[in-house]
Structures are given as C-alpha cells and as structure tokens.
N, C-alpha and C positions, 0 to 999 in steps of 0.2 A: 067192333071197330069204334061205335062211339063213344063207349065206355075207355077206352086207349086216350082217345081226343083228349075226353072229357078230363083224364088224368093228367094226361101232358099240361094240360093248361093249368091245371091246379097247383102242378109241382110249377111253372112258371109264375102263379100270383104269388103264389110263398115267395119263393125265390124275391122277386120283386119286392114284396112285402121287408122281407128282413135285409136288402140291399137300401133300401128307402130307411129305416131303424137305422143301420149303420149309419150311412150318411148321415143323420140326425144328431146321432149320439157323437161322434169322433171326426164327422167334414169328410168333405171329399177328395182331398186329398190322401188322407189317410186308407180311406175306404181304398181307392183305387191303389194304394201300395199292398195293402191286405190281399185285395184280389189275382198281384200280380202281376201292377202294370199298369198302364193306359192303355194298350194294344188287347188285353183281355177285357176290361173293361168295356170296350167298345164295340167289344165282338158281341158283349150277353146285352149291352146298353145301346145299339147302333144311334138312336135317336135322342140319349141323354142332351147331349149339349147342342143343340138345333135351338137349345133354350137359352136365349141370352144371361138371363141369371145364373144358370146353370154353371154356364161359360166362367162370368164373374166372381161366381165362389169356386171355384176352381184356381183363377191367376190370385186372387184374394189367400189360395192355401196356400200357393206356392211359394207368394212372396214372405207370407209369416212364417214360414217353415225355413226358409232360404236366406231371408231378411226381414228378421222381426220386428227391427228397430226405423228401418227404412226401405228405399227403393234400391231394385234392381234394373242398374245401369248396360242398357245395352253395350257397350263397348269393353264391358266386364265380359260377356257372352262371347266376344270379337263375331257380333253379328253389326250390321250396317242399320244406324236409324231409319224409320220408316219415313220415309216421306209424305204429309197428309197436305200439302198445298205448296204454291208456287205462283207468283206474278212478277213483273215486269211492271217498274215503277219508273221514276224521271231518268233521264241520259244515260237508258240503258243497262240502267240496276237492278236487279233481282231480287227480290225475298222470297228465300222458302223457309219454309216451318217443318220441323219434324217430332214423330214422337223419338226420347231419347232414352225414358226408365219408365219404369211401372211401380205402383206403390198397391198396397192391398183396398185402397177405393181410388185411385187416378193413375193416370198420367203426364207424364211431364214432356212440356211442349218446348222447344227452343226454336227463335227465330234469325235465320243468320241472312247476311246480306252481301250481294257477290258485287264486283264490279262491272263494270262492260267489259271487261275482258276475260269473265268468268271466274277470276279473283276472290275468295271469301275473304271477309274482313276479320283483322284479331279477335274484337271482340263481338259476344252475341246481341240482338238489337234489343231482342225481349225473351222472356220466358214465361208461363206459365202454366197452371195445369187443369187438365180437363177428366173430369169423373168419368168412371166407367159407366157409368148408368148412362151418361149422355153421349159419349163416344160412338158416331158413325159404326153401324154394324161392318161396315169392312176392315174399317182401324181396327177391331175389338177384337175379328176376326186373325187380320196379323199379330195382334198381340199374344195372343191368347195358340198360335199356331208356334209361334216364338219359342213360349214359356214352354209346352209339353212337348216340342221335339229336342229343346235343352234339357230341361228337368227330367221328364218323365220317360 
C-alpha cells in the first residue's frame, strides 16, 4: 500500500515538475491551451492562481495574445466597467471611478462625474492607470475573473 502512495506521488511531482518547465518555456497561457483549457487546468492545479503573480502572468498572456500592441477595453467584451470607488462631493455631485481595460502590466482607470440628478457628464474628469502589482486583490481578482471566463 505504501509503496502505491509512494508512486502516486511521484507520478504527481513529475507531472508538476514538467507542468512548472512548460510554463517556463512557453507562459501560461499557452501551457493552459496545451492542457485543454482553464477548467482542466484547474482541476490538476486547484491552488495555481491563489498566487497573485500567478494571476498577473496569466491577464499579462491574455492580453499579448489578444492585444499585443495594446489594451483590452471592457466594452469590446460588452461586459460593464468594474467599479473600484465612488464619493459624493459639493451640491450633490458624485465621482466614481472605474476600471475600464486592462493592458499586460496595468489598468486603466476613468473618472466620470454625475449630477445631482444622477446625470453623468459628456466628458471624463480624469483618467489614469494603476499596475497590476498594486491593484487591490479584489479589483485583480475581477479582472482577472473577467479575462478567463471571456478568453479562456
């Protein structure tokens, strides 16, 4: 019986071993096309992406695979921008902020301003963008849930 164990496990470090090689050599992206998927992937890998980097090089393949040259604009997906904040400023006015694309190291932030009668304004108030590295784990978390139920 523990000689059975003992093998199981061994055929599972291999395994692991030249899944970790792959990724290496060709990204994660590709690895997980190779295997079949995201959905097999995560059956042999349950705990891969629990890794924030993990996560990061993964939206990172997607988007160079997808857009090499630049970002991918939510509203291309006809999914709705994430919303990561929201205040109430003078007579009534509102700012929120949203992520709106993803680029292979950031995100792109837009700030739009509503009226007091919940009115957004033509144009946007500010924009800028925020690295994945630094992005709140729940934003990275939407983003990144975005990317491989579109994509993958």
């Amino acid at each position: 019986m523990m000689l059975v164990f003992f093998l199981g496990m061994r055929l599972f470090i291999n395994m692991n071993e030249k899944v970790t090689q792959l990724i290496d050599k060709v990204g994660i992206f590709k690895t997980i096309k190779l295997m079949g998927g995201y959905n097999n992937f995560d059956k042999l890998f349950p705990d891969y992406f629990s890794d924030k980097e993990h996560k990061i090089l993964l939206i990172s393949g997607i988007v160079n695979h997808f857009e090499p040259d630049g970002l991918i604009y939510f509203y291309e997906l006809r999914v709705d921008d994430i919303k990561i904040w929201d205040e109430e400023i003078e007579d009534g006015h509102t700012i929120e902020e949203y992520i709106n694309c993803v680029g292979d190291e950031s995100v792109g932030v837009t700030v739009w301003e509503y009226d007091e009668d919940g009115e957004m304004y033509d144009e946007e108030r500010d924009a800028y963008y925020i690295k994945l590295t630094q992005l709140k784990e729940v934003w990275l978390n939407k983003v990144f849930e975005l990317l491989v139920s579109y994509y993958m």
